[in-house]
C-alpha positions in Angstrom: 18.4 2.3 8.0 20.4 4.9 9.9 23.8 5.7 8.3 23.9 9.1 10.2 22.8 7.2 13.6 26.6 5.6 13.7 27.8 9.6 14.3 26.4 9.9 17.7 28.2 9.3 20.4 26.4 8.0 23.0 29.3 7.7 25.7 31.0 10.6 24.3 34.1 10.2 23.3 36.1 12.9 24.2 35.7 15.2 27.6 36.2 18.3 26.2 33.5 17.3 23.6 30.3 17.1 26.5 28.6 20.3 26.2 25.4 21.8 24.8 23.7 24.9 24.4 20.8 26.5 22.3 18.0 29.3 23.1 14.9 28.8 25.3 12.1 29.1 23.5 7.7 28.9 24.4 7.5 26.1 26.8 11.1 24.8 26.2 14.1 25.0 28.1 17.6 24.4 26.7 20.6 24.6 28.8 24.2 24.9 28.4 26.7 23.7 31.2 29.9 21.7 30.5 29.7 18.1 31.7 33.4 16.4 31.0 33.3 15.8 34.4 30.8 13.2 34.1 32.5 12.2 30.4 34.3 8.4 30.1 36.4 7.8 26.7 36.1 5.2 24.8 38.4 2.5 22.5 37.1 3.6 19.3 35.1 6.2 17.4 31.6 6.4 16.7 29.6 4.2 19.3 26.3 2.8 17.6 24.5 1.6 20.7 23.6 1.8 24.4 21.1 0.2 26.9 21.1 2.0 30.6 20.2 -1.7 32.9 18.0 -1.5 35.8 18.6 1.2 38.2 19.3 -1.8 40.9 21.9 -2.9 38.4 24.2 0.4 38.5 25.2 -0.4 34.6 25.3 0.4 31.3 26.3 -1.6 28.0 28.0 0.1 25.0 28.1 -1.1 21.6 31.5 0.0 19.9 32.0 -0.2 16.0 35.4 -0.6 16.3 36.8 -2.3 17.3 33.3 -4.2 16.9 32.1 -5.5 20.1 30.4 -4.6 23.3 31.6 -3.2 26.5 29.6 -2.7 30.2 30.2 0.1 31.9 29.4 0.6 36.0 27.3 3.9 36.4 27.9 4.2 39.9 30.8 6.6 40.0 31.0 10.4 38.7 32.7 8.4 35.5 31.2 5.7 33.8 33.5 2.8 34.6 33.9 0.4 31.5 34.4 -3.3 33.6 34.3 -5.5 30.7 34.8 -5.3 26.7 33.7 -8.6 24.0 34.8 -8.4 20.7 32.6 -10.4 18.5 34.9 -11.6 16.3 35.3 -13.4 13.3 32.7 -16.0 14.1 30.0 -13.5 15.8 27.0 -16.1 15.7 29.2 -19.0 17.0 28.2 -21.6 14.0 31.9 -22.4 13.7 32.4 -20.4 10.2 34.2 -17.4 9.0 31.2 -14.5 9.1 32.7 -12.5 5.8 33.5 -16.1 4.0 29.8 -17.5 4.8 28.2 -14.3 3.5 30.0 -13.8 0.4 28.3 -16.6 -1.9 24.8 -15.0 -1.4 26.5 -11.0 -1.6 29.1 -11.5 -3.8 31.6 -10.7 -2.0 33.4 -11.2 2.3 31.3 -9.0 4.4 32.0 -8.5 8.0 29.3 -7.3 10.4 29.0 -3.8 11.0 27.6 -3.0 14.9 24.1 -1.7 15.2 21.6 -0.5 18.5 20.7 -2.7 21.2 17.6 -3.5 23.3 18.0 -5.1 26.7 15.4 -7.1 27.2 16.6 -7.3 30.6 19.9 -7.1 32.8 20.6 -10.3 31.9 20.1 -11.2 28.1 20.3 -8.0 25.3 20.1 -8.5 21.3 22.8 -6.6 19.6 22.0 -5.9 15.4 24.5 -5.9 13.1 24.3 -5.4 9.4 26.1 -6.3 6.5 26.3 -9.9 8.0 22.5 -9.3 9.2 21.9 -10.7 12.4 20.8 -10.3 15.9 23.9 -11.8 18.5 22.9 -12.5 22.1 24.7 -11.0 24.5 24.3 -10.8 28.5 24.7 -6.9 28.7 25.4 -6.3 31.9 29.1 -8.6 31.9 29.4 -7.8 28.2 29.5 -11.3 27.6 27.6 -13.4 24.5 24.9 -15.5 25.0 23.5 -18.7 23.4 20.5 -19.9 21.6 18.6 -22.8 20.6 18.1 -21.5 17.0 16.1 -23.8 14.4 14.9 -23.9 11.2 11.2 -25.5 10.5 11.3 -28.4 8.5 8.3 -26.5 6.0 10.9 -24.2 4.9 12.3 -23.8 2.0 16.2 -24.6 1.4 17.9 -21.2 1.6 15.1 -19.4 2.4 16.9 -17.9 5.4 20.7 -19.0 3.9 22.2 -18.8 7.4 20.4 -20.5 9.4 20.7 -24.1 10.1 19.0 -26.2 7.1 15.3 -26.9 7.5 14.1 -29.1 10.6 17.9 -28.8 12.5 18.2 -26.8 15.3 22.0 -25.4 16.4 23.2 -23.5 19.6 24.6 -20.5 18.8 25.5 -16.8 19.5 23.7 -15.2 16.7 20.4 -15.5 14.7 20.2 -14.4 10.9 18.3 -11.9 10.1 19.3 -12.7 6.3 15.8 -13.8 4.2 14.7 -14.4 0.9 11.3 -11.9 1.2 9.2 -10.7 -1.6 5.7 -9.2 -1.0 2.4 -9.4 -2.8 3.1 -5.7 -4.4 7.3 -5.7 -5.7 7.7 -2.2 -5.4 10.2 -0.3 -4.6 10.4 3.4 -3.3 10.9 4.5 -6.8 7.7 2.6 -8.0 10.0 0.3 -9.7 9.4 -3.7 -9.8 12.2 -4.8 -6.7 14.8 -6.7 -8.2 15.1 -10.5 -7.8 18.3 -11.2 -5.7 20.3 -14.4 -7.4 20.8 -16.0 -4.6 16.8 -16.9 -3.7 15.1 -19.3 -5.1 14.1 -18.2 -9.4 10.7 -20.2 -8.6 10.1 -17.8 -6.1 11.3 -14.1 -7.2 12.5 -12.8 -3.8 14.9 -10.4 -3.0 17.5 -10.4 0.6 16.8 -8.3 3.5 19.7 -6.1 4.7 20.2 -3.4 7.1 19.0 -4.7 10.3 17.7 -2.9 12.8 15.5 -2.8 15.9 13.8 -5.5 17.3 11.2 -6.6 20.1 9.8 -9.4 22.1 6.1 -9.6 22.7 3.5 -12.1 22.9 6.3 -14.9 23.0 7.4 -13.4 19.4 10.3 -11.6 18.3 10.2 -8.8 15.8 13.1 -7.5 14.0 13.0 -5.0 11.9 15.0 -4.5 8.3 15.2 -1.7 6.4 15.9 -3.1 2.7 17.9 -0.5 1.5 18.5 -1.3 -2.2 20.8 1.8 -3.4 21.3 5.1 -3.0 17.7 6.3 -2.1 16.0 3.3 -3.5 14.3 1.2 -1.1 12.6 -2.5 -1.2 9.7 -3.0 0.5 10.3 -2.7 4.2 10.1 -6.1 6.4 9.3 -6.9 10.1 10.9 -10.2 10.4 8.6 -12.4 13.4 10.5 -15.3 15.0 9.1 -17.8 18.1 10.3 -16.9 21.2 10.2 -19.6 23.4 12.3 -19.6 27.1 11.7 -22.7 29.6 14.0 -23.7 32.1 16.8 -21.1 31.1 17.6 -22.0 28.0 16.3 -19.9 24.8 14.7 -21.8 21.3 14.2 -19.0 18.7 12.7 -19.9 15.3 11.1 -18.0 12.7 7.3 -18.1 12.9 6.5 -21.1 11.0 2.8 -19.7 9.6 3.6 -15.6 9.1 7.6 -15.3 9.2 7.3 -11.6 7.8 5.5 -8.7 7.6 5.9 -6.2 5.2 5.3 -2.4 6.0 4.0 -1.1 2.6 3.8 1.4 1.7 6.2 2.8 4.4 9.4 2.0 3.5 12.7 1.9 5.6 11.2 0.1 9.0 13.9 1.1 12.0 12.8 1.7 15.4 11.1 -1.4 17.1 9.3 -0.7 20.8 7.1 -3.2 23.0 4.0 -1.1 24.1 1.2 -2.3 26.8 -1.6 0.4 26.0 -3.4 2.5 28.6 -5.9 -0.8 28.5 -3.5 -3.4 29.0 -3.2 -4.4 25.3 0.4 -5.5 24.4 1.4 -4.1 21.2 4.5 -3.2 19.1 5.1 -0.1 17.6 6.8 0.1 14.7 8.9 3.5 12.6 9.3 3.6 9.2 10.7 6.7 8.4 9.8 6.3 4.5 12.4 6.4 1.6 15.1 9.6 3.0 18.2 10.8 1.6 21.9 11.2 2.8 21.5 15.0 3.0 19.0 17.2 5.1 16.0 19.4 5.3 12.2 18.5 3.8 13.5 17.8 0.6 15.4 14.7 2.3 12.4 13.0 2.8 11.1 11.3 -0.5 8.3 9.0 0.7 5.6 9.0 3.8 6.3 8.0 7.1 4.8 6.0 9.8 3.7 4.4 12.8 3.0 0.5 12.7 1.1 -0.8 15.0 1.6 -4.8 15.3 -0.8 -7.2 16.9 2.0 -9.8 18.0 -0.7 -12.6 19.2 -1.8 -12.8 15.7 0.8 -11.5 14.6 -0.2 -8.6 12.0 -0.5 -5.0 10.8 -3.3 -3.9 13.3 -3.3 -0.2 12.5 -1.1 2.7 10.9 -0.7 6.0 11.9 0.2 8.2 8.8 3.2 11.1 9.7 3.3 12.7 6.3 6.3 13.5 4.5 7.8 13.6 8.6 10.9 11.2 7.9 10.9 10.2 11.8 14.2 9.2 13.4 15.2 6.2 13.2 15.0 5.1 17.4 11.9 3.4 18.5 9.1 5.3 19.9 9.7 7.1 23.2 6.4 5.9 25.1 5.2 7.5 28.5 4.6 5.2 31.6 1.3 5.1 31.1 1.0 4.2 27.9 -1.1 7.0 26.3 1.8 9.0 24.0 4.7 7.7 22.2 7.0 10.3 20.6 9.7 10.1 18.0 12.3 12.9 16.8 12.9 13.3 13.2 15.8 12.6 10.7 16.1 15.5 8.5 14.6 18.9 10.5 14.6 19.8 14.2 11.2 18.5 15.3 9.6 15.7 17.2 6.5 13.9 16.5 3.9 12.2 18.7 0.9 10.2 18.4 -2.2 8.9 20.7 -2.0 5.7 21.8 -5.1 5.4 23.4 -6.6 4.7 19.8 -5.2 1.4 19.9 -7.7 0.2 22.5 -10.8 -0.3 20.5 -11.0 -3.7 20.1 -12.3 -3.7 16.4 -8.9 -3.0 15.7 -7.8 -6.4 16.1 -10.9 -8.2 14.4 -10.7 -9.9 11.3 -7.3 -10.7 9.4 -8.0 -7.7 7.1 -5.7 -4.7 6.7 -5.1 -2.5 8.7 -6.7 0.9 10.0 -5.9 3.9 9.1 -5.9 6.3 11.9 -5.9 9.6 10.7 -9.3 10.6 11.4 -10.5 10.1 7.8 -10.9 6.1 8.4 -14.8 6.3 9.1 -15.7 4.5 12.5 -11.3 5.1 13.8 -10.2 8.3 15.5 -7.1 10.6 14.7 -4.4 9.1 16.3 -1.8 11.6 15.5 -0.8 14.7 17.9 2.2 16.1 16.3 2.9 15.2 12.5 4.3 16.7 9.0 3.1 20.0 8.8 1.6 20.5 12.2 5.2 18.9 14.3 6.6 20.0 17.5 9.1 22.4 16.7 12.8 22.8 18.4 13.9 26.1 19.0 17.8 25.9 17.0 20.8 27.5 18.4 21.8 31.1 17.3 25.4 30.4 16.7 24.4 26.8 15.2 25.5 25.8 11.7 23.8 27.3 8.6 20.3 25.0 7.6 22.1 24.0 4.1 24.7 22.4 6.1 22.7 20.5 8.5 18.8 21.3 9.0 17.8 19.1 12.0 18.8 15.5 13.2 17.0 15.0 16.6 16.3 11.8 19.0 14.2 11.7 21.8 13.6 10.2 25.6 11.0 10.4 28.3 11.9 10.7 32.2 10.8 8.2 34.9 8.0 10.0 35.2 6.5 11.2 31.5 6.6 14.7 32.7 9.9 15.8 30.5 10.4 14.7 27.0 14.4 15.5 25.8 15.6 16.0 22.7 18.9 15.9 20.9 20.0 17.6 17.7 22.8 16.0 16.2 23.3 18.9 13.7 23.7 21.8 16.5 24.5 20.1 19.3 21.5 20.9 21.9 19.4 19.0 24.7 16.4 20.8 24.7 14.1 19.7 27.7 10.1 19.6 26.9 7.8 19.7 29.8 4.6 17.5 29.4 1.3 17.8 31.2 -0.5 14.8 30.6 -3.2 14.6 32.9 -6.3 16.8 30.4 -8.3 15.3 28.9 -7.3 14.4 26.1 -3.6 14.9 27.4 -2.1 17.5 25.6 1.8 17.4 25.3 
C-alpha cells in the first residue's frame, strides 16, 4: 500500500522542479546540478508509474493518475517525447460494464480505479495495477495501447469468490483481470491482533474478507503473482495476500486464470505485501521476491512503523512461501527489490527513514529450501541448518547522508527508493522527503560480496 508513492514524480512535472542536492558523506556521493533541460511535462499531477523498455526500443511508458491512463514516451531526444496517451476509461477491463457501477454492490458504494505502478514484462505487453476497482489492465507499453486476455474462471470455484471475474468455468476476452477476492487465512488476524472482519459480500459459509489495494506483480514459472496489500483502516491491516494466477501464452494470444489448486498466498505475519520482482539466483533458480513493509503509518520516522517487515521468497513451480528474510521494525519501501545482474544482492529503500536495506540472495540456493510443503525458513541466522541472509536491516541499515538545508526530521524523516546500474556497480537512491539522489558505489566481487 503506498499512499505516499502517488507523490513522486517520476517524469517530473515541472522543469524548474529537476534538481537535487545533499552532502557527500563515507563512501557516497550526492550531487547537485540542475537538469530541466532534460525535464518533459506532463497532463496531470502526480504520475504513479514508469517502465524504461529495452534500450533497442528508445521508450518509456508513463502511468498518469489523472487524467487516469497511460502514455509512451520516445527517450531518444534531450526531452522525453510523449507519442501516445490511453485513457482507460470507464470500462478499463473491457467486460462491457460501467467499472464504478459493477463495484459498488460488493463496496457499497461507485468506485472508479485509481492508477498504480507498472511492470513491463517486455516492450510489447506491460500490467498496469489499479486500486479501488482492483485489477491488473493489459496494456502494450511501448504504443500505450491496451491489450487483451483470455481470462477464465475454473469451474471448482465458488460463485463470487473472485466477484469480477467471469462466473465459474466461462472464460471472456478482456482488458483487465480482477484482482478483487474473497481471502481468509488459516490465522484471521489483523495488524492490531484483532479477528479480520468478515466482508458482506463473501460467502457467510465461508468468513472471508476482500482484497484491496493492489499492487506489484510478477510472472514466473508460467504463474502470475500479484500482490495486495489489504489495508483495512487507518493503520489496521488484514492479512497480506500474494494472489497466483496461470499464465499461459501459445500462439500469441494470452489465457490467464487463477491457480486452480493454491490461488493465494498469504504473507503472515508480514503485513502490507507491495513490491513484487522475478529473481533467477546466482544458481539459476527462478524465484520471486516479495516486500512487505509490515503494518506503517501516514506519518514518518521509526515510530511509523508498527509491525515487522520482510522479504518473501516464493517458490513459483510449487508455488509457496519458500523462505523469509526478517528486516525488523525496517518498514521497506514499497518498490520491488532492486536485484544486481548477477543475482547475489537485492536492495530495497525504506518508507519512513533515509536508509536502504539489502539482503543475500545466494541463501536461496540450497536446495532444502524447497523440500517439503512445510513452512518456510527463516533466514536470519538463528534457523539451525539456514544461513543469515540479511546484509543491511533494522538497526544495522545502510544509512543516507540527509541534506543540511533539508526539512526538519518531524516534518519528513526519510522516504527513499532505490535502483541498480547496468552493471551492479552503483546503487541510487532517492529521498522523497529532501529531495537528493545519492549514488552508492558497490564492490561485489569479495567474498562474500560486501556492498
Amino acid at each position: 500500500m503506498s499512499r505516499r508513492a502517488l507523490a513522486i514524480a517520476l517524469i517530473a512535472l515541472g522543469g524548474s522542479a529537476c534538481e537535487g542536492g545533499g552532502d557527500a558523506g563515507d563512501g557516497l556521493v550526492v550531487e547537485r546540478k540542475p537538469i530541466a533541460p532534460n525535464c518533459t511535462p506532463v497532463a496531470g499531477a502526480f504520475p504513479s508509474g514508469l517502465a524504461l523498455l529495452s534500450q533497442a526500443s528508445h521508450r518509456a511508458a508513463l502511468v498518469q493518475t489523472s487524467p487516469p491512463g497511460v502514455a509512451a514516451f520516445d527517450l531518444e531526444a534531450e526531452r522525453p517525447v510523449p507519442l501516445a496517451f490511453d485513457n482507460i476509461g470507464t470500462d478499463s477491463d473491457g467486460d462491457g460494464g460501467d467499472d464504478a457501477t459493477a463495484i459498488a454492490p460488493y463496496v457499497g458504494f461507485p468506485l472508479s480505479p485509481v492508477m498504480g505502478g507498472i511492470t513491463a514484462l517486455r516492450d510489447d505487453l506491460a500490467l498496469v495495477a489499479t486500486s479501488n476497482y482492483e485489477q491488473l489492465l493489459f496494456y502494450d507499453p511501448g504504443a500505450a495501447a491496451p491489450r487483451s486476455a483470455w481470462v477464465e474462471t475454473p469451474a471448482s470455484f465458488a460463485p463470487g469468490a473472485y466477484p469480477l471475474l467471469p462466473p465459474p468455468g466461462q472464460t471472456q476476452l478482456r482488458t483487465g483481470l480482477s484482482t478483487l477476492a474473497c481471502v481468509r487465512p488459516s490465522v484471521p488476524f489483523d495488524s492490531t491482533g484483532e479477528p479480520t472482519a468478515a466482508s458482506a459480500a463473501c460467502d457467510p459459509a465461508s468468513p472471508s474478507y476482500l482484497t484491496t489495494l493492489t499492487a506489484g506483480a510478477a510472472v514466473a514459472g508460467g504463474r502470475l503473482f500479484v500482490a495486495t496489500s489489504n489495508l483495512a483502516s487507518g493503520t489496521r491491516f488484514h492479512p497480506g495476500t500474494v494472489l497466483v494466477y496461470e499464465w499461459l501464452e501459445s500462439g500469441g494470444a494470452l489465457r490467464v486464470r487463477p491457480d486452480p489448486a493454491t490461488p493465494v498466498l498469504f504473507t503472515q505475519p508480514y503485513f502490507n505485501p507491495t513490491g513484487v520482482a522475478r529473481v533467477v539466483s546466482p544458481g539459476g533458480r527462478e524465484l520471486v521476491l516479495v516486500t512487505a513493509t509490515g503494518a506503517i503509518g501516514s506519518g514518518t520516522g521509526a515510530a511509523n512503523v508498527r509491525t515487522e517487515g520482510a522479504i518473501e521468497v516464493i517458490d513459483p513451480s510449487v508455488p509457496r512461501i519458500a523462505a523469509v528474510i526478517p528486516l525488523g521494525l525496517a518498514g521497506p519501501s514499497f518498490e520491488a527489490p532492486a536485484v544486481d545482474p548477477g543475482g547475489r544482492i537485492a536492495f530495497v529503500g525504506a518508507s519512513s527513514q533515509r536508509q536502504v536495506y539489502a539482503v543475500d540472495l545466494r541463501a536461496l540456493d540450497d536446495a532444502n529450501l524447497y523440500a517439503g510443503s512445510g513452512g518456510p525458513a527463516i533466514l536470519d541466522g538463528q534457523s539451525a541448518g539456514f544461513p543469515d541472509a540479511r546484509v543491511f536491516r533494522a538497526g544495522a541499515p545502510l544509512a543516507l547522508p540527509d541534506r543540511a538545508d533539508g526539512p526538519p526530521a518531524l516534518l519528513c524523516e526519510g522516504f527513499t527508493e532505490v535502483a541498480l546500474d547496468a552493471a551492479g556497480s552503483e546503487l541510487y537512491a532517492t529521498d522523497f522527503c529532501d529531495g537528493t539522489f545519492t549514488r552508492v558505489r558497490l564492490d561485489l566481487t569479495g567474498a562474500p560480496p560486501v556492498p
